[in-house]
Backbone as CSV, one residue per row, in Angstrom:
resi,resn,N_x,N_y,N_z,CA_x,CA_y,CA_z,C_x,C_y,C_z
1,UNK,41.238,112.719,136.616,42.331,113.625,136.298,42.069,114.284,134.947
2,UNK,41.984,115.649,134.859,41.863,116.243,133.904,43.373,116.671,133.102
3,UNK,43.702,117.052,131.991,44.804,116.916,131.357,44.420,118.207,130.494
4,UNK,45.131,119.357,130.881,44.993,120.846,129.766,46.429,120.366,128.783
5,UNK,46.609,120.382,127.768,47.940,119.812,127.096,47.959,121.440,126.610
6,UNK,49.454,121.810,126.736,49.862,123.307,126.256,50.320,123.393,125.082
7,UNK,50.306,122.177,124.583,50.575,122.278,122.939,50.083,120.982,121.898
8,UNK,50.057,120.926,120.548,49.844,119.852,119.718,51.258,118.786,120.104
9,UNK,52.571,119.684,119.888,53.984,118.617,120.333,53.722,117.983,122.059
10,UNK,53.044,118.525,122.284,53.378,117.838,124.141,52.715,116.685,124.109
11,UNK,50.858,117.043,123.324,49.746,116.440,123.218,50.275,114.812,122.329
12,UNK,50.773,114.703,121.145,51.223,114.241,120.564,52.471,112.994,121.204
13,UNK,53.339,113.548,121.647,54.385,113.297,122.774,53.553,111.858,123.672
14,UNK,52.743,112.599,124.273,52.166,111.793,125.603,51.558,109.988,124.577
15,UNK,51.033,110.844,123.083,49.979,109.248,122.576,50.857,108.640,121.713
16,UNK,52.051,109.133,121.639,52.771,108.467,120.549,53.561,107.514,121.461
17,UNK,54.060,107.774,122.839,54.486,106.735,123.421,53.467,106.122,123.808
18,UNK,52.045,106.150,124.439,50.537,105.201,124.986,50.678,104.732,124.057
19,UNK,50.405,104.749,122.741,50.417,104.033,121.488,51.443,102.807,121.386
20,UNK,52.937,103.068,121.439,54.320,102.320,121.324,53.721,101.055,122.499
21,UNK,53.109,101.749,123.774,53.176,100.439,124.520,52.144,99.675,124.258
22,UNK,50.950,100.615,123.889,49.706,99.625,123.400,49.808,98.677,122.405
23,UNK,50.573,98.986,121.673,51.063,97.943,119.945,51.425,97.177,120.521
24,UNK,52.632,97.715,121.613,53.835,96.470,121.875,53.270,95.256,122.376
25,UNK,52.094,95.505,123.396,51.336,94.424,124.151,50.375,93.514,123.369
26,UNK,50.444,93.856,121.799,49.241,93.267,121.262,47.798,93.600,121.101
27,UNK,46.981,94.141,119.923,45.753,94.284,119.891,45.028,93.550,118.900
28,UNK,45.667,91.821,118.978,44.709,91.353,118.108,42.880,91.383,118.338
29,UNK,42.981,90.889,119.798,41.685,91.087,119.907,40.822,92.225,119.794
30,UNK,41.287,93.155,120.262,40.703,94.962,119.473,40.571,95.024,118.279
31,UNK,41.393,94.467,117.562,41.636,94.555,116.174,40.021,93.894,115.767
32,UNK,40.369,92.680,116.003,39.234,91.414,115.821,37.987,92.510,115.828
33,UNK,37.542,93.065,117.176,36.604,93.728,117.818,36.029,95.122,117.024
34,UNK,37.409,95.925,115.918,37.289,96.778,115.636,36.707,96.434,114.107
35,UNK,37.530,95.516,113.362,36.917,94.986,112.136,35.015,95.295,112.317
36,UNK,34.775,93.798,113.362,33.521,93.869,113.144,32.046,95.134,112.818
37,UNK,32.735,96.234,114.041,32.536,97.507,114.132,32.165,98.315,112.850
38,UNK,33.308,98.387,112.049,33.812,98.855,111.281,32.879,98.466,109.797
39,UNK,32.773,96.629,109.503,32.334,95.946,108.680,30.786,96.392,108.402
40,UNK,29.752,96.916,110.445,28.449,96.914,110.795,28.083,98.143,110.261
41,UNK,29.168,99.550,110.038,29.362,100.523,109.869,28.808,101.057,108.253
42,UNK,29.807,100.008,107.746,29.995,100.593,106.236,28.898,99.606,105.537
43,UNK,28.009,98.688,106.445,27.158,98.312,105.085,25.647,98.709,104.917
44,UNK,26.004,100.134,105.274,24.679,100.939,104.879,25.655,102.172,103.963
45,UNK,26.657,101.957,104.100,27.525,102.767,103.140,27.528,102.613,101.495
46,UNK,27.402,103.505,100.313,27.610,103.012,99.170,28.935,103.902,98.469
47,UNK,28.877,103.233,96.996,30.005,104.200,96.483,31.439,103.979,96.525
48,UNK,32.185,105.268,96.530,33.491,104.866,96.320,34.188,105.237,98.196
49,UNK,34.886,104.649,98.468,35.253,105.099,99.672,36.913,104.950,100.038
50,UNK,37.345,105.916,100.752,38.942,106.151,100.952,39.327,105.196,102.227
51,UNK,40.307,104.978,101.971,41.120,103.717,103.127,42.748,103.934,103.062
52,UNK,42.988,103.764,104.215,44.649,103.719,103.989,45.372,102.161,104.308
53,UNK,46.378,102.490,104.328,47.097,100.449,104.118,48.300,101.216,105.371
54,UNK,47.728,101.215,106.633,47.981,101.044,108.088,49.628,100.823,108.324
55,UNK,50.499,101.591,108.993,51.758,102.078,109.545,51.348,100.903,111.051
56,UNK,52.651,100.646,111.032,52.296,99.348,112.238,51.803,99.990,113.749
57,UNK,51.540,101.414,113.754,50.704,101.634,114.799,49.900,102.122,114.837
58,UNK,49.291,101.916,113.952,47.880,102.025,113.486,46.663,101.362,113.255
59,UNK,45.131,101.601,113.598,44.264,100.458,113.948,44.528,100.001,111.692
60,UNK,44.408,98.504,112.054,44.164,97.921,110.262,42.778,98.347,110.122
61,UNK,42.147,98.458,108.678,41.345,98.558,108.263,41.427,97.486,106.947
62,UNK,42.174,96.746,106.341,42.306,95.649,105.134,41.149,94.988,105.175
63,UNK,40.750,94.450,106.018,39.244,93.620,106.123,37.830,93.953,105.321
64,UNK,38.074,95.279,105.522,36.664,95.855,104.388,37.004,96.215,103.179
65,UNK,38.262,95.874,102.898,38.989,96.320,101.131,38.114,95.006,100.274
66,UNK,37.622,94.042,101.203,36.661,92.985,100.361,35.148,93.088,100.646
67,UNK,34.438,94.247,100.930,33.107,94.147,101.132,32.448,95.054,99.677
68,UNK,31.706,93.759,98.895,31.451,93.926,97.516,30.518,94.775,96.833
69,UNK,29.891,95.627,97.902,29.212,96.961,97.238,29.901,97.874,97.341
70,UNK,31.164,98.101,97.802,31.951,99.359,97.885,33.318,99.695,96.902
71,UNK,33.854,100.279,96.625,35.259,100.564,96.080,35.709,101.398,96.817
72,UNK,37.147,101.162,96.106,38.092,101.273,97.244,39.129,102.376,96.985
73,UNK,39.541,103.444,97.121,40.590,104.261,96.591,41.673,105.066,97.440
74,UNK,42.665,104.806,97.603,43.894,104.663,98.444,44.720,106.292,97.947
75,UNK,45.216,106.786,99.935,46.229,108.122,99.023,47.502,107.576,98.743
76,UNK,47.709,109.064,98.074,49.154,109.207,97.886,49.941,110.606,98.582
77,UNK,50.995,110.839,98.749,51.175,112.050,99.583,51.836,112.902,97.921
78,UNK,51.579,114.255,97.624,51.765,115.379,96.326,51.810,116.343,96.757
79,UNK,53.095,116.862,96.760,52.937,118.261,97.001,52.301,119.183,98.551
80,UNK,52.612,118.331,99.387,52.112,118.279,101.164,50.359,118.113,101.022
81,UNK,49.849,117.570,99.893,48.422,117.342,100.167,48.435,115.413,99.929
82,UNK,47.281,114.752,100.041,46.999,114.203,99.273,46.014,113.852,98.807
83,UNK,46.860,112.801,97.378,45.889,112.356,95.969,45.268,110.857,96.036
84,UNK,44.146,110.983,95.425,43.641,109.537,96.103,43.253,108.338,94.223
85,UNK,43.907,107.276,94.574,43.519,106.831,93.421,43.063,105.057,93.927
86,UNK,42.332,104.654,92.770,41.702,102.709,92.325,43.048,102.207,92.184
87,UNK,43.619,100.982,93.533,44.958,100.372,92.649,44.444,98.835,93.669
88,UNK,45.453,98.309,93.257,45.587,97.153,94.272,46.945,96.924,94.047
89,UNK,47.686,98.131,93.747,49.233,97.786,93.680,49.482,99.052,94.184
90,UNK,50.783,98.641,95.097,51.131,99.358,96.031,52.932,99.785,95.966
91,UNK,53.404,100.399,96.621,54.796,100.740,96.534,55.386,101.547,98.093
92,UNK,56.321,101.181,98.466,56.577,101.998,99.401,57.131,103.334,99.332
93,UNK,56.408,104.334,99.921,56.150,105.672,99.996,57.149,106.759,101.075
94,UNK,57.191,107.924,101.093,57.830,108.365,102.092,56.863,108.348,103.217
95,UNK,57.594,108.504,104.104,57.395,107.942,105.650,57.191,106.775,105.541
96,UNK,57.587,105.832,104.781,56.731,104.772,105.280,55.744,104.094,105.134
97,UNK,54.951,104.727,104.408,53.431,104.628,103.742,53.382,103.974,102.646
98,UNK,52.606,102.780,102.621,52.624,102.456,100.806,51.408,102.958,100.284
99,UNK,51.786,103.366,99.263,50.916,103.963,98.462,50.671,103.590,96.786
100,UNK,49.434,103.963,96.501,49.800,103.736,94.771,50.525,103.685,93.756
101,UNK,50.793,102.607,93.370,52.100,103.083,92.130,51.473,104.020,91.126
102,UNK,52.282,104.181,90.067,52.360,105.031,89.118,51.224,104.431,88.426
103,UNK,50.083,105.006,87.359,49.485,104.569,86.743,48.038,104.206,87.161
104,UNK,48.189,104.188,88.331,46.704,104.102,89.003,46.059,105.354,88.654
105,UNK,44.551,104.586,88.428,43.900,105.419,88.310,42.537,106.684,89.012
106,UNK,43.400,107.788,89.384,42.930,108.565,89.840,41.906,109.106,90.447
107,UNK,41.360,109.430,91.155,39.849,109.765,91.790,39.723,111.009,92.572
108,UNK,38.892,112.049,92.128,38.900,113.157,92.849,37.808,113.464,93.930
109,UNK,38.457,114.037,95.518,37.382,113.983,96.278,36.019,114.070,95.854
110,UNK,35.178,114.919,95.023,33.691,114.855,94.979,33.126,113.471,94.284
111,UNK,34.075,112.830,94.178,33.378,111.301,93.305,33.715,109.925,94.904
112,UNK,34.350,111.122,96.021,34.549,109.805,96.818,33.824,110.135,98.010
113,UNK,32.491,109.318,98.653,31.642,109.224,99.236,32.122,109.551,100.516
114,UNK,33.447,108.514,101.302,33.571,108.871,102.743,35.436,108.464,102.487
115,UNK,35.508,108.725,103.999,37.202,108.254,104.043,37.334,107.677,105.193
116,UNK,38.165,106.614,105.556,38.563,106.070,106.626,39.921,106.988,106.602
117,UNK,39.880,107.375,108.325,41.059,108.355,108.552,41.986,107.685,109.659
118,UNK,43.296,107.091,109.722,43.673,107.148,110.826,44.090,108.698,111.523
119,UNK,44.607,108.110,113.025,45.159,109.346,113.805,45.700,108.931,114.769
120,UNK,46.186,109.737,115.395,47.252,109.348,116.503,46.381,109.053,118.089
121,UNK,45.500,110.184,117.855,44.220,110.572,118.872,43.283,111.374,118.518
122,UNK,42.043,111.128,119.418,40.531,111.347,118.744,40.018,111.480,120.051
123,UNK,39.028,112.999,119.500,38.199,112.798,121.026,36.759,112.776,120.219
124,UNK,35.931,112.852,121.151,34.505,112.436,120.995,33.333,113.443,119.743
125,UNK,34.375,114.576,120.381,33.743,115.682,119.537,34.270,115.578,117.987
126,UNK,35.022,115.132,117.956,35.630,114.586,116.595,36.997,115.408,116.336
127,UNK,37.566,116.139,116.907,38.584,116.459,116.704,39.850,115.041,116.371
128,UNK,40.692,115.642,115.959,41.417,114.838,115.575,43.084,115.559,115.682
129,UNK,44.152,114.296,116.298,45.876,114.747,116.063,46.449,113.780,115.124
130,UNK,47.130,114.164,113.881,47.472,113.185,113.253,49.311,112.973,113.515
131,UNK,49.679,112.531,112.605,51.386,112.821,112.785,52.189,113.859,113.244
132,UNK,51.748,115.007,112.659,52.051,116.048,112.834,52.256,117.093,111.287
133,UNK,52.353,116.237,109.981,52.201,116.896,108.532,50.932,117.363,108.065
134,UNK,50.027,117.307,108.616,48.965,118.025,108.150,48.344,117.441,106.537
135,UNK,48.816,116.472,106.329,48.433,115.972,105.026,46.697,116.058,104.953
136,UNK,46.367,115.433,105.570,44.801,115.291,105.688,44.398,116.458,105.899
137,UNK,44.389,117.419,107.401,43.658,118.538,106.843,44.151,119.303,105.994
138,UNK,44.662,119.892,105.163,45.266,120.294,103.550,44.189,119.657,102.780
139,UNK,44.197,118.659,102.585,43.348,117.924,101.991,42.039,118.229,102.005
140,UNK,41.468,117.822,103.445,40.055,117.460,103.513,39.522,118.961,103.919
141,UNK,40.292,120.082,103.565,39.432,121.796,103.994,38.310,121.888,103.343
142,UNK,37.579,121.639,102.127,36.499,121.197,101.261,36.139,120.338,101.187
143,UNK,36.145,118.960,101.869,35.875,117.887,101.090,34.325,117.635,102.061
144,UNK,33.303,117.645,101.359,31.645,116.771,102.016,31.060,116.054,102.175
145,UNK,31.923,114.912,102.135,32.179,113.678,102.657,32.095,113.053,104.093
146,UNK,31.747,111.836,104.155,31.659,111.495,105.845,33.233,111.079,105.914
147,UNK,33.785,111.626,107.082,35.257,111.276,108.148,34.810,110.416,109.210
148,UNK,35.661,109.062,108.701,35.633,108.506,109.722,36.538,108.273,110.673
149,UNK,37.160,108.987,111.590,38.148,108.389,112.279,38.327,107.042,113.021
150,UNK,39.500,106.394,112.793,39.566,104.382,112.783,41.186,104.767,113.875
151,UNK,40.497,104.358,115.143,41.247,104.507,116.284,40.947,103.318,117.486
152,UNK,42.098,102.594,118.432,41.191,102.184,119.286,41.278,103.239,120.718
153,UNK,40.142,102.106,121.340,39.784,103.202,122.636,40.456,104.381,123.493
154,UNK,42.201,102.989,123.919,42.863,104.265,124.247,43.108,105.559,123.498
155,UNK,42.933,105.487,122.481,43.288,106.724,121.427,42.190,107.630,121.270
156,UNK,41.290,107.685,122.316,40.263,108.475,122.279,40.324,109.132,123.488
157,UNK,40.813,110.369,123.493,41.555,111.880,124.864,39.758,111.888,125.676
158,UNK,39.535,112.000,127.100,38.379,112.736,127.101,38.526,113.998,127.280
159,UNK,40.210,114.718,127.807,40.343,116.083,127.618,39.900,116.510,126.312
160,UNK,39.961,117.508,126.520,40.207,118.789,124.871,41.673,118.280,124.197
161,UNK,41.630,118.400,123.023,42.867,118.330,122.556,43.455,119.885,121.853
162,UNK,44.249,120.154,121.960,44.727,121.449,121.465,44.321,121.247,119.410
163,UNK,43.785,122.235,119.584,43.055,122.682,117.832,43.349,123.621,117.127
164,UNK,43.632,124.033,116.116,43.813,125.230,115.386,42.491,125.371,114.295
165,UNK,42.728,126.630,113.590,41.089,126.829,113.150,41.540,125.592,111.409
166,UNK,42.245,125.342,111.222,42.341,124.831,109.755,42.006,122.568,109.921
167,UNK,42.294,122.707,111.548,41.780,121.331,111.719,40.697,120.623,111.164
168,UNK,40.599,119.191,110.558,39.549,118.982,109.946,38.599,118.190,111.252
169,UNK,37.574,118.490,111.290,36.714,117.273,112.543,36.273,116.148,112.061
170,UNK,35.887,114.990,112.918,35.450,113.676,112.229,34.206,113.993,112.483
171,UNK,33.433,113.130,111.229,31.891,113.000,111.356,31.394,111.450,112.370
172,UNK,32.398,110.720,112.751,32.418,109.685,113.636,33.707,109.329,113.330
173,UNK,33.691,108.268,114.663,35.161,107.423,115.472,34.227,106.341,115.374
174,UNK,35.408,104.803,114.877,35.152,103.277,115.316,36.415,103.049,115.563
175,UNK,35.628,102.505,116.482,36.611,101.478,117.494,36.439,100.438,118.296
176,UNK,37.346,99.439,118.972,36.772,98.086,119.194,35.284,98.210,119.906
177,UNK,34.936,99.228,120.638,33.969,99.055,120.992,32.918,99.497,120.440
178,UNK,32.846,99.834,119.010,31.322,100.514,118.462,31.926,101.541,117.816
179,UNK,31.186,102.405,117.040,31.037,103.440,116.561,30.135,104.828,117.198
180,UNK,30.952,106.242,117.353,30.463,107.111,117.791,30.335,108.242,116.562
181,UNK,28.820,108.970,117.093,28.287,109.875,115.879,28.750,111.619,116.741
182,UNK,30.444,111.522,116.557,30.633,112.604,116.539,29.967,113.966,116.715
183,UNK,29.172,114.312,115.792,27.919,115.488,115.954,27.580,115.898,117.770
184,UNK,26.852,114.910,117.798,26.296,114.484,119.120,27.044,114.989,120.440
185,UNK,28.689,115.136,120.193,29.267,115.955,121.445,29.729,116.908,120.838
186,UNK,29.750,117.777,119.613,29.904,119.102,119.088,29.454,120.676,120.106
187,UNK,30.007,121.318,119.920,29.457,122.146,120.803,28.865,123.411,120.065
């Protein structure tokens, strides 16, 4: 069954409830499955690298906030973009999000190597649907950095997903089952 979605709200619609039931049923073991993935990923990785601190339907990524050649620098949402700073102190944020407190110290994309991105859904080619605020692409329109989108399987469309030209693409997807090099289904 092929799936043309006539909009980002319809598209969105359909994974935000797949999502609600996928949480509801439990993904420790994905989780388990996705860590490892994830861990095999980043240790050819160096530098400073972006991570977020996971909305409960969202794949975790906390597990590699302890792998000791890397640092770690967390957003914040400013002004409909966001700012990314070094903390290990956190605060709760709008939507929901915790984010850096006050005083952390700051980091600007060209000093940060890659980013772990969640999303709502991901297809192969690397497109990406996030919430629907656009925080990230705002953000990442310049940034030359590797995107990683951190999704599990179901959250990967094999339709097209509806795109606009300001969308940012991933440079790869992990997920419980492995990591995909995006590029590779680009057209």
């Amino acid at each position: 069954m092929s799936v043309s979605w006539s909009s980002k709200k319809d598209c969105r619609s359909f994974f935000k409830s797949l999502c609600a039931q996928e949480f509801a049923q439990g993904l420790v073991q994905h989780q388990k499955q996705l860590n490892v993935h994830l861990q095999d990923f980043l240790k050819s990785q160096v530098g400073v690298w972006g991570a977020y601190r996971a909305l409960p339907e969202e794949a975790q990524v906390e597990e590699v906030f302890h792998i000791p050649h890397l640092r770690w620098v967390f957003p914040k949402m400013h002004e409909g973009h966001l700012e990314f700073f070094e903390t290990r102190d956190f605060a709760l944020g709008p939507y929901g999000v915790w984010e850096p407190q006050p005083g952390s110290s700051q980091r600007f994309l060209p000093e940060i190597s890659g980013l772990l991105i969640p999303g709502l859904v991901f297809n192969k080619n690397g497109n990406r649907l996030g919430k629907g605020k656009g925080f990230y692409d705002k953000t990442l329109q310049t940034y030359q950095g590797i995107k990683v989108g951190i999704c599990f399987d179901f959250q990967i469309a094999a339709d097209p997903l509806p795109t606009e030209p300001h969308d940012v693409v991933m440079d790869y997807l992990v997920t419980e089952s492995g990591w995909v090099d995006c590029k590779k289904y680009q057209e």
